[in-house]
Steps between C-alpha positions, in 0.01 A plus 500: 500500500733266524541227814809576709614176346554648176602788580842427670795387232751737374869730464612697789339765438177284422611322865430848670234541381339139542685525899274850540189302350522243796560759732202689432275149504597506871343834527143480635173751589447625805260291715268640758651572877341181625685258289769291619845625387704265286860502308656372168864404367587511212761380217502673121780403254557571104783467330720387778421768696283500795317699800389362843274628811392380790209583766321716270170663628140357398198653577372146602562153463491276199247357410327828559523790243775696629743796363903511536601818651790609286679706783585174641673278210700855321743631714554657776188390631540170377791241442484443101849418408591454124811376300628713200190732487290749705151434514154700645157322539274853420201386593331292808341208277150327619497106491243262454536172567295200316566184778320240253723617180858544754522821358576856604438796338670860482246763375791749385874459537722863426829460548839677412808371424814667480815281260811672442324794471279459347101501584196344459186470619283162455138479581240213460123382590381243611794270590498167638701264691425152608495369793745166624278255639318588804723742608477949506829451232449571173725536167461615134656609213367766229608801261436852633449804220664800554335813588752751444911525479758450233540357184727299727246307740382146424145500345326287638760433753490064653475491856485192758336579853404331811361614804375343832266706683453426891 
């Protein structure tokens, strides 16, 4: 599949779906009881549209495999607030993370988007961000296909992402 940094560039309905591609990067696996909790913002944009979260819920702590729980970006649980567009991350995404590459890695992003009526739903393996220096912030760009919607929906729809995890 594609990286993340291909996958994000696109119209506004393509900008939906590339803004419900990041969102479901930031969804991780589960983690066992005994690992330490952590969180993740988040920024998506296409087309000039964008969404935002903060203090989502990992299952652990990057650099550690870890899974975003959905409830806590999508609303009500969570904060995700989005310009022009509704949006729902459909899945809780596992990521990797390769420290000697600067890379992390979404196993499976689902996400919805909602434009003017009309919807469509993106989904994508294996994407991949990279990592800004030293830091737990990472950014990246790619096109996401589209599962199922309209005629209408962008495919592949561009999306731009970043995402700090704490």
């Amino acid at each position: 599949m594609p990286h993340l940094s291909r996958f994000l560039r696109s119209t506004p309905a393509k900008a939906a779906g590339v803004l419900v591609s990041a969102l479901t990067v930031a969804a991780l696996t589960a983690a066992p009881a005994s690992a330490a909790e952590g969180s993740i913002d988040g920024t998506i944009g296409a087309e000039g549209r964008s969404c935002t979260w903060t203090d989502g819920v990992t299952s652990d702590t990057a650099p550690n495999d870890l899974t975003v729980d959905r409830s806590t970006i999508n609303t009500p649980g969570g904060n995700l607030s989005c310009q022009d567009v509704e949006a729902t991350l459909n899945n809780d995404p596992t990521v990797s993370f390769d420290d000697n590459a600067g890379t992390a890695t979404a196993d499976l992003l689902d996400i919805s988007v909602t434009v003017l009526g009309v919807n469509c739903r993106y989904q994508a393996t294996d994407l991949s961000v990279q990592r800004d220096g030293d830091s737990r912030s990472y950014a990246g760009s790619a096109d996401v296909p589209l599962h199922e919607g309209s005629f209408l929906c962008p495919d592949p729809a561009s999306v731009d992402a970043s995402f700090t995890f704490h």
